[in-house]
C-alpha positions in Angstrom: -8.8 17.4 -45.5 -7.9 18.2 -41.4 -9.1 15.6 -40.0 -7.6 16.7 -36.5 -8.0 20.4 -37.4 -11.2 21.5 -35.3 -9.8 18.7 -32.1 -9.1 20.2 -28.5 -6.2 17.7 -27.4 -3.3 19.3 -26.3 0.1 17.8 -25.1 1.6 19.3 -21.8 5.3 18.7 -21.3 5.3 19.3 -18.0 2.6 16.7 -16.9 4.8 13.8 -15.6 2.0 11.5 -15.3 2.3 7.9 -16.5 -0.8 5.8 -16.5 -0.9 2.1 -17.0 -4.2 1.7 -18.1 -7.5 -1.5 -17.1 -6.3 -2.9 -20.1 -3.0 -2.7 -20.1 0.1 -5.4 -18.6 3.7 -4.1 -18.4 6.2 -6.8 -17.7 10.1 -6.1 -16.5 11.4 -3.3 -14.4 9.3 0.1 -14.7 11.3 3.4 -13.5 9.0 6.1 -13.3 10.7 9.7 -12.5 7.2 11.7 -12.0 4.2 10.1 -10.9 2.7 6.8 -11.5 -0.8 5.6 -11.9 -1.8 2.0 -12.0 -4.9 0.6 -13.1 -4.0 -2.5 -14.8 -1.6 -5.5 -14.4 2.5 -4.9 -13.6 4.3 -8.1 -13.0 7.9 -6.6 -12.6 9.4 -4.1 -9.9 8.7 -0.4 -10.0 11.6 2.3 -9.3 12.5 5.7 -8.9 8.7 7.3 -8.8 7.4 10.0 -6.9 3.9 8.8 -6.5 2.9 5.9 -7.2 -1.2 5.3 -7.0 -2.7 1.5 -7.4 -6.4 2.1 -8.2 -8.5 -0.3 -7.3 -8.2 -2.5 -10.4 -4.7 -2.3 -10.7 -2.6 -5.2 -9.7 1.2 -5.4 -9.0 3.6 -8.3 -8.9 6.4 -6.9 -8.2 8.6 -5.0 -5.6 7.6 -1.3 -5.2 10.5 1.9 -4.6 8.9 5.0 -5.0 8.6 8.5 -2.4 4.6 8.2 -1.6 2.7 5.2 -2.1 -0.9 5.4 -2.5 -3.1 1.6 -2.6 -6.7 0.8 -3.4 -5.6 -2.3 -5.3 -3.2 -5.9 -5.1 0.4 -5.6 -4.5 2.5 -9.3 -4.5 6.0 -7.8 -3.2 7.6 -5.4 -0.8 7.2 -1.5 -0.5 9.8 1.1 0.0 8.8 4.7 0.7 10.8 7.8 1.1 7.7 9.7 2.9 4.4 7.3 3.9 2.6 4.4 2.8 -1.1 4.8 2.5 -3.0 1.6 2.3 -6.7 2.2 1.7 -9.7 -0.2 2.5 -10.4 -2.6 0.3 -6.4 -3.2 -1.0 -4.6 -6.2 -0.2 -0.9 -6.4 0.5 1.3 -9.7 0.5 4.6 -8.5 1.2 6.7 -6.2 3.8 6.3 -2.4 3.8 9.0 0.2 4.9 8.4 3.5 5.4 8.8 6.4 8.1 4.9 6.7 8.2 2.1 3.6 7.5 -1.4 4.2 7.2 -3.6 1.1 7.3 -7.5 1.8 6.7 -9.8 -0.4 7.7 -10.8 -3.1 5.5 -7.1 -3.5 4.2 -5.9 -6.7 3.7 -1.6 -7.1 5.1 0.0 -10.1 5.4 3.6 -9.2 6.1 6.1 -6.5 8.3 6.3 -3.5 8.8 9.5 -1.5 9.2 8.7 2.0 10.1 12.2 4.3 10.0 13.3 7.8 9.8 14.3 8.4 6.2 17.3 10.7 8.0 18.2 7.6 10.0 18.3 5.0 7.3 20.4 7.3 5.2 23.0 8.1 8.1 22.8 4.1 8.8 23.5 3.2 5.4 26.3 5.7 5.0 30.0 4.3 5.4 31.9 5.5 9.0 34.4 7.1 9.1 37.4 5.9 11.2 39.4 9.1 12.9 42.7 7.2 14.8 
């Protein structure tokens, strides 16, 4: 008997979505290479993502590194983006954010800095010089 014979669910290789669902609590360090969604409870650092969206239940603990940083819910850390920061009303922040763009809506909740630099200029500042005598 097929009991998944007749189903429609299909597997796409290419999605790189990772989704942490209400339910669900991750604890350590997450790398994400594609794009992140989270909906439930992180208490750990997130790396390496693309896009990294905290809906509004979802609650981080954590430091976030990511290229574009999308909030509707709780982040307990710092933020590092590549591109921009979007901070949408309702979220709170406790922590620092550093990006080259910050967008606060209002209604936000930030208690921190802000630290807004060229990603061009941070590389070049974080390269080592080079001493021509």
């Amino acid at each position: 008997m097929g009991l998944f014979k007749h189903t429609n669910i299909s597997f796409d290789a290419k999605n790189s979505d990772t989704v942490i669902g209400v339910e669900a609590y991750f604890q350590g360090t997450l790398t994400a290479k594609g794009s992140l969604r989270i909906d439930g409870r992180i208490d750990g650092s997130i790396v390496d993502a693309k896009l990294v969206t905290v809906g509004k239940t979802g609650k981080i603990k954590g430091d976030v590194s990511c290229e574009i940083c999308t909030l509707s819910g709780e982040v307990k850390g710092n933020i590092s983006a590549l591109d921009h920061i979007e901070v949408l009303g309702g979220s709170k922040i406790d922590g620092d954010m550093r990006a080259p763009r910050i967008i606060i809506e209002e209604g936000a909740v930030f208690n921190g800095s802000c630290s807004m630099t060229d990603a061009k200029n941070a590389k070049a500042e974080n390269s080592p010089k080079v001493n021509n005598k």
